[in-house]
C-alpha positions, 0 to 999 in steps of 0.5 A: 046435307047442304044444298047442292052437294050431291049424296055420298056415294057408297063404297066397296065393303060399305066403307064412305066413297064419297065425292062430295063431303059428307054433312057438306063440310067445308075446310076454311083456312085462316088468312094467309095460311093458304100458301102451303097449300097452293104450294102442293104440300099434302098436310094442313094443321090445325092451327093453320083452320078457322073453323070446319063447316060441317059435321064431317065424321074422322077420314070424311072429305071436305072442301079446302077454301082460302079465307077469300072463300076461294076453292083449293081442292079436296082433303080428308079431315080428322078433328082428332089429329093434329094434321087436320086436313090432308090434300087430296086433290088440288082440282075443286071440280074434280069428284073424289070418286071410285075413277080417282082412288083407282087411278092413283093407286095405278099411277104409283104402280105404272111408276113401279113397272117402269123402274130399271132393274126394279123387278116387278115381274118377277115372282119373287120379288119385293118393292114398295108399290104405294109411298104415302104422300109422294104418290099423292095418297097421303097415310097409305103404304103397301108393299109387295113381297112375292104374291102378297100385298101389305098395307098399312093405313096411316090416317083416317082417311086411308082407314076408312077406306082400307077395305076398297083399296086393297082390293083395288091394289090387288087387281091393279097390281096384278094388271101392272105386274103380270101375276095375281095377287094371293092375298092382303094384309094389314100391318096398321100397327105404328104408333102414329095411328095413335095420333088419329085417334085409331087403334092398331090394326093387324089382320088379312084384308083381301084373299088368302092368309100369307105364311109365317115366312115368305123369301124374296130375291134381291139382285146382287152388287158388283164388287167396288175393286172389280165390276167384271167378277160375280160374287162367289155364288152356291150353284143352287141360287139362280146367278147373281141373287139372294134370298131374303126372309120376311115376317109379314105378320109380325116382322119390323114394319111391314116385314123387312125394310125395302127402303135400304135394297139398293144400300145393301147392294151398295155397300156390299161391293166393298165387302170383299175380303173384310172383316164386317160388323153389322148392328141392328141387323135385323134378319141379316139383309146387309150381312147377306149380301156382304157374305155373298160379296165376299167378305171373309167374315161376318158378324151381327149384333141385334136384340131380337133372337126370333130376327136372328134366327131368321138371319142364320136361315138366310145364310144356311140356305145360301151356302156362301163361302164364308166361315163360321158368321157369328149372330149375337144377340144383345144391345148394341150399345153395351156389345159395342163398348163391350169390344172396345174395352176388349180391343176387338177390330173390324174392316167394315162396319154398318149401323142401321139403327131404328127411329131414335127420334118420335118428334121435336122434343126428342132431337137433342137425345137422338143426336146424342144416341146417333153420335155415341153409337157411331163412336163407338163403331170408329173406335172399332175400325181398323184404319182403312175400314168402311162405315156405312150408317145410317138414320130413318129419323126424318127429323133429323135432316142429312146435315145434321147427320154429317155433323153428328158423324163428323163430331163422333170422329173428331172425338174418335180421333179418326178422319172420315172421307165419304165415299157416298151419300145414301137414301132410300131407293127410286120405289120409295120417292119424294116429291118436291112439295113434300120433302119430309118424304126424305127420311132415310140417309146414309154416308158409306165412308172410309176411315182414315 
């Protein structure tokens, strides 16, 4: 160990706390390569490193110094990643310690329980506690529906540590919610891990094992054509609310997509008394909240019938007024053409298709996939209809996506007027440095 660093200190669960490199490693950038850096952007590639001093292990920290030998702040450091360093802290005098994970994890968590309307003290409600690099925690996401948390770790320097931080997360999100925590668990299953040289990683991390299902409420909109009237309600939900069903063990991300929970009170407002198309439905969530927004029938399209199943016990356990949903289980592309060879028609539509795009080299495809399926949904709308679609591929900027939308019209021969643009909501933010935390965008249009 280099002279002058003091030793490693050792974590909770035996994982690598320390605050100071370990081997005394040391990040020099190469000349010029140091402006992202000083500009708070968290990712240091590569190709931006002159050498590594040091023999830092994958997930160790290590000191970041410009080419002058100027001292940056702290990252942690994975030679097997394409993003070589990942900033921590721009404070080179400041320890990486105990004080400072636990004190990011509840800076992220005050920002939660001060969110209007957000929830955090209700028993049964979900939102996102931790968001990666725009909470200044980059590879580190957890989620709270109800009682439980789950975390997935992105980076090696979040895996390391994963066993700390969630019993961290648990004490701290018990202080910031008023209720205890019944239990972590661990959703590392996303294929950028791959690009760390981790494997997947699925499995209870703190307290008790979560069920097969948990149900979380969300709150309902009001309706676009009368913010004074609730939408039809069964007496035995509380006023104003719907239950959601979540697969923590095996569900798409860490179990349902928080980041679209103020879209689906959006765009149900103008669900009332239309005919509505959901596609890549998932368990429903936009199909549930448009039934209880009135709409006078539902239909949804996914490919996997375990989340349709858990779709049609969402809305049998709401008992809302709608007649008969239908749920069909098929590709979305092929069902979709499928109804317009056969003439069928809808009010509204929504499309919120998963990632079509993994990197650069996929963006020419992904547009092609964007544009074809939002063609074939206009064709499907009858004049005066309403799309709202959407795209979670960060790749693909929100202006990319309004030209794709706008040749899928012209090719359509439809006029689209937007109505609103939409993004992921205020538990899932985006700091300035790091505008690639921006990945999901919608446009909630009318057809004309």
């Amino acid at each position: 160990m280099a002279q002058g660093l003091d030793p490693p200190i050792a974590g909770a669960y035996g994982c690598r706390m320390s605050s100071y490199p370990i081997n005394g490693a040391v990040l020099h950038l190469k000349p010029g390569r140091d402006k992202p850096v000083r500009g708070r952007h968290p990712w240091i590639f590569s190709g931006a490193v002159a050498r590594m001093e040091g023999a830092p292990a994958p997930g160790d920290l290590a000191m970041v110094r410009a080419a002058d030998g100027q001292s940056l702040g702290w990252a942690t450091v994975n030679d097997r990643s394409q993003i070589l360093g990942r900033m921590l802290s721009w404070e080179p005098e400041a320890p990486v310690d105990e004080a400072f994970w636990r004190g990011r994890l509840g800076e992220a968590m005050g920002l939660r329980a001060a969110l209007p309307d957000l929830g955090l003290r209700r028993e049964d409600g979900a939102c996102r506690l931790v968001n990666a690099e725009s909470d200044g925690l980059p590879g580190l996401v957890i989620d709270r529906y109800g009682p439980y948390l789950v975390l997935q770790a992105l980076t090696a320097g979040i895996d390391v540590r994963k066993a700390a931080l969630a019993r961290w997360a648990a004490e701290l999100w018990a202080e910031a919610g008023g209720r205890a925590c019944a239990g972590v668990y661990e959703r590392s299953d996303v294929d950028v891990r791959a690009k760390e040289g981790l494997a997947e990683a699925v499995g209870p991390l703190w307290g008790e094992a979560a069920p097969d299902v948990l149900w979380i409420r969300e709150p309902l909109g009001r309706a676009a054509s009368d913010a004074t009237v609730d939408p039809p309600q069964a007496e035995s939900l509380k006023p104003g609310t719907v239950l959601l069903p979540v697969d923590i063990r095996s569900g798409h991300k860490t179990g349902a997509y928080l980041d679209q929970a103020d879209n689906r009170r959006r765009v149900a407002r103008y669900a009332a008394g239309r005919r509505v198309l959901n596609v890549f439905s998932y368990t429903g969530g936009f199909g549930l909240h448009a039934a209880a927004g009135g709409a006078a029938a539902l239909t949804q399209v996914d490919s996997s019938g375990p989340a349709l199943a858990l779709a049609a016990q969402a809305l049998a356990r709401a008992d809302l007024p709608i007649a008969a949903p239908e749920l069909v289980e098929a590709d979305a592309f092929q069902q979709l053409r499928r109804w317009r060879d056969e003439g069928r028609s809808f009010d509204m539509i929504v499309l919120d298709p998963p990632k079509f795009v993994m990197n650069a080299g996929q963006l020419a495809k992904a547009a092609r996939a964007y544009k074809d399926i939002n063609l074939l949904a206009l064709k499907l709308l009858d004049r005066g209809g309403i799309l709202a679609t959407f795209s979670c591929s960060g790749l693909v900027s929100a202006e990319f996506f309004q030209q794709i939308l706008h040749g899928a019209a012209l090719d359509a021969g439809r006029d689209l007027a937007i109505l609103e643009r939409l993004g992921q909501g205020a538990d899932h933010p985006v700091r300035l440095s790091f505008p690639e935390g921006a990945y999901l965008k919608g446009i909630l249009g009318r057809v004309a």
